[in-house]
C-alpha positions in Angstrom: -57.7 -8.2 20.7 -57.0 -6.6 17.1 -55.4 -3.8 18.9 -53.1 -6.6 20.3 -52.2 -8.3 17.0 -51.8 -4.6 15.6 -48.9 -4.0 18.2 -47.2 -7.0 18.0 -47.1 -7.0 13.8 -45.7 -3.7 14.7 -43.1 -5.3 17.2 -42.2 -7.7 14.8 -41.5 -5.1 11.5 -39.6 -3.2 13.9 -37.0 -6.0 14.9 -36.7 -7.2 11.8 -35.8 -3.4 10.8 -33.4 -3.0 13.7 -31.4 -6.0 12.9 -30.8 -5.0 9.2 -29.7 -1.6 10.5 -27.6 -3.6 13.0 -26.3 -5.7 10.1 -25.2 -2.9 7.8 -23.5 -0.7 10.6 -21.3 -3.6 11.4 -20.3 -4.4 8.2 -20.3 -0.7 7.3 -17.7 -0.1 10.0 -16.3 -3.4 9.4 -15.4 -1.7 5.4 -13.9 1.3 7.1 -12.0 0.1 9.8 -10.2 -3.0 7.0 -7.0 -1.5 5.1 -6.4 -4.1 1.9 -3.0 -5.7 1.8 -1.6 -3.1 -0.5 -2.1 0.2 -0.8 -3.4 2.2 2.7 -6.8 3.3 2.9 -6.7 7.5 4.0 -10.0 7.0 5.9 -8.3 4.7 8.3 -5.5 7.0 9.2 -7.5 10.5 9.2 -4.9 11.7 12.4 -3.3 15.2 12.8 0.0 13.6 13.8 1.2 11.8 10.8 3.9 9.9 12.6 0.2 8.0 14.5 -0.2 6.0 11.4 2.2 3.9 12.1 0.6 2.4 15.6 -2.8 3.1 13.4 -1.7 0.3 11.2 -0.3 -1.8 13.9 -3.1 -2.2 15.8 -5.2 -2.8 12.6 -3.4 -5.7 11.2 -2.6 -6.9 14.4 0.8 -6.8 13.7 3.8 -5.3 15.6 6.5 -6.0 12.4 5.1 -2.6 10.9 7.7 0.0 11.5 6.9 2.7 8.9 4.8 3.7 5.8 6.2 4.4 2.5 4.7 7.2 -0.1 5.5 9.0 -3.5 5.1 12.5 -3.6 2.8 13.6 -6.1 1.1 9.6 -6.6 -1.9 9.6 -4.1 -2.2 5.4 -4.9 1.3 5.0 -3.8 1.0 4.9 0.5 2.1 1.3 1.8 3.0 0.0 4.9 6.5 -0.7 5.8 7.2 -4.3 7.7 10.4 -5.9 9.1 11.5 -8.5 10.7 14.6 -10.6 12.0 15.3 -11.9 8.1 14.9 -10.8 4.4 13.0 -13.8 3.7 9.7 -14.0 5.5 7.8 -11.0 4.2 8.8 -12.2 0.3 5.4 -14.6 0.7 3.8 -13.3 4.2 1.1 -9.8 4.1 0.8 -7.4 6.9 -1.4 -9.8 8.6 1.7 -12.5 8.9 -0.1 -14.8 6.5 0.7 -16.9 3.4 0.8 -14.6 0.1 3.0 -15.1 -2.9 3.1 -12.0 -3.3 4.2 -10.9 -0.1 4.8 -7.4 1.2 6.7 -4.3 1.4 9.8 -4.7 3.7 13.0 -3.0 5.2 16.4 -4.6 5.2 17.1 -6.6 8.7 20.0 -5.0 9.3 18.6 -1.2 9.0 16.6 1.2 10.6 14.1 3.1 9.6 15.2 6.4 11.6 18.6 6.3 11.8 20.4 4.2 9.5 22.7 5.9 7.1 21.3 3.7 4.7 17.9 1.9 4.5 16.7 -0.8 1.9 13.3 -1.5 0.8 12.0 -4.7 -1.1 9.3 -5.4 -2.9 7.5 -8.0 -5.8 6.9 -6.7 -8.8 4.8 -8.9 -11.6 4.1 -9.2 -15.1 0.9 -10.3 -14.5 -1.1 -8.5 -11.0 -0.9 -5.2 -9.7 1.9 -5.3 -7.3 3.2 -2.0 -4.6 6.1 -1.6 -6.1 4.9 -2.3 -9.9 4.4 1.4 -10.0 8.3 1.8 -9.7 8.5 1.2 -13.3 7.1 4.3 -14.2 10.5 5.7 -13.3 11.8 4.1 -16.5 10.1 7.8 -17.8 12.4 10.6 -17.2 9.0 13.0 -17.3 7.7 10.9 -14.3 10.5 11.4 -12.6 10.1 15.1 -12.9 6.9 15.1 -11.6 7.8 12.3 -8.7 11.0 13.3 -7.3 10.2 12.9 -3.6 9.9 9.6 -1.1 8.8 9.9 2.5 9.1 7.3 4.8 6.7 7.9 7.9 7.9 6.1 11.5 6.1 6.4 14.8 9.1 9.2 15.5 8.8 11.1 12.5 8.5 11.7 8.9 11.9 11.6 6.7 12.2 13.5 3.1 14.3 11.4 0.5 14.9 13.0 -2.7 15.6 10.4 -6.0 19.2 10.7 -7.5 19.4 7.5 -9.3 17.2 5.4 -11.1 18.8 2.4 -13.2 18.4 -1.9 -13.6 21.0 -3.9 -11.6 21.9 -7.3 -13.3 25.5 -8.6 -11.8 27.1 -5.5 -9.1 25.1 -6.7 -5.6 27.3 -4.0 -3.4 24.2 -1.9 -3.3 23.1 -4.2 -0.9 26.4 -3.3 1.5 25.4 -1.0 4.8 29.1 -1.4 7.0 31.4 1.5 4.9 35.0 2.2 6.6 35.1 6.2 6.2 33.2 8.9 4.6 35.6 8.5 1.6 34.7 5.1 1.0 30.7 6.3 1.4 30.6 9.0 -0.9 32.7 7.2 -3.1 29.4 4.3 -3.1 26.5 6.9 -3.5 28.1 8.6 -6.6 28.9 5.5 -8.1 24.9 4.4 -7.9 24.7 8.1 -9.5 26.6 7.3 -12.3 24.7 4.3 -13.5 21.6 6.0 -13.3 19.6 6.0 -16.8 19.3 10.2 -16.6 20.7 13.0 -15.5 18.9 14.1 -12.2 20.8 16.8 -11.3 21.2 16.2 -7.8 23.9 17.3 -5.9 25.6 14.2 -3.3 27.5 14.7 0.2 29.6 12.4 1.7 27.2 13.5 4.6 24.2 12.0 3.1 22.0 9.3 4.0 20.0 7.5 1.4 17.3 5.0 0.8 17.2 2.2 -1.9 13.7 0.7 -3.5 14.5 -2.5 -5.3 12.2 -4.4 -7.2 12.1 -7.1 -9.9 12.3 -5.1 -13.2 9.9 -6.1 -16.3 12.3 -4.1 -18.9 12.5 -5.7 -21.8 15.6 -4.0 -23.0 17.4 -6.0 -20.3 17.7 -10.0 -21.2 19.4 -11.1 -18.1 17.2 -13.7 -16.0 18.1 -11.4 -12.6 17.4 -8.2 -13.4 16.4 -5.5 -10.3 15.1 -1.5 -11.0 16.6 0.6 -8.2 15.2 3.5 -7.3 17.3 6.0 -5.1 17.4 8.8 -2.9 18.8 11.1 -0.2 17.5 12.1 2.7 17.0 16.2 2.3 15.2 17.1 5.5 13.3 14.9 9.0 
């Protein structure tokens, strides 16, 4: 009879065991298999093909709107998904997930594509007050951080594209940075240089009428500019895919 007893106390200090090692594997893999709103977590995406992070990410946020992943060279906390949708105005207060946030996401341009487009714009908040994605743009107010961050990639499922920054300055009242349709090349290059020319330093990068670019904008916290509408632009050419 105590022999019985004595197996079944063991029975019962052995469930009890099993379930909290049950318990913390799921919420252990639970932790690893979550990537936060913001910035992409490198265990998630640990693949040999780069260009699989993209269906990595779709798949994890349930969410089919991703279409690339954004990264500074050099800034291991800058890696963020990439949505877009059929307007400019859903992903200003909707995360990856498609739910409510004021502080939305980072998004393409409608009109563009990632992998072909001759240009391609990128939005995202920046705040006074939170950490936002494309907060850390403002460190390109530094001409030193520049030098040490020159490069962009944007990452698709179809591969992973170069950009190289020529310009960085704060727009306040010329909007025709947001134009994509250009008549000629004449007309084109004649667009990218001017954005070159307004840039706050010399970056010594060389332009092409053959050149595709990417834009960055965000809400700029620059004190030096008093204008209510103020926007940082950072951009760059496309120097290899």
């Amino acid at each position: 009879m105590k022999k019985r007893k004595v197996l079944i106390i063991w029975a019962s200090v052995l469930l009890i065991v099993g379930i909290y090692i049950v318990r913390d594997c799921y919420f252990t893999t639970n932790n690893t298999e979550t990537i936060s709103n913001t910035k992409i977590d490198e265990k998630i995406v640990e693949v040999d093909d780069k260009t699989k992070e993209v269906q990595t990410l779709q798949n994890t946020y349930n969410n089919q709107d991703i279409k690339g992943i954004v990264s500074i060279e050099g800034e291991d906390s800058f890696k963020f998904p990439i949505a877009q949708t059929t307007d400019n105005d859903f992903y200003l207060s909707h995360d990856y997930y498609r739910n409510y946030d004021k502080y939305g996401s980072i998004y393409a341009d409608y009109r563009v594509d990632l992998d072909s487009s001759k240009k391609i714009l990128l939005f995202g908040h920046n705040s006074s007050y939170i950490d936002t994605p494309f907060g850390n743009l403002e460190n390109y107010y530094d001409k030193n951080y520049y030098d040490e961050h020159k490069y962009i990639y944007i990452t698709t499922s179809n591969s992973v594209y170069k950009y190289e920054i020529f310009s960085v300055y704060v727009e306040t009242s010329d909007f025709t940075y947001m134009n994509i349709n250009f008549s000629n090349d004449e007309e084109w290059y004649s667009h990218i240089t001017k954005l070159q020319s307004k840039s706050l330093y010399n970056t010594d990068v060389s332009l092409d009428k053959s050149d595709n670019i990417l834009i960055m904008q965000t809400c700029s916290n620059n004190p030096n500019y008093k204008e209510k509408k103020k926007y940082l632009l950072v951009i760059s050419r496309k120097v290899f895919e």
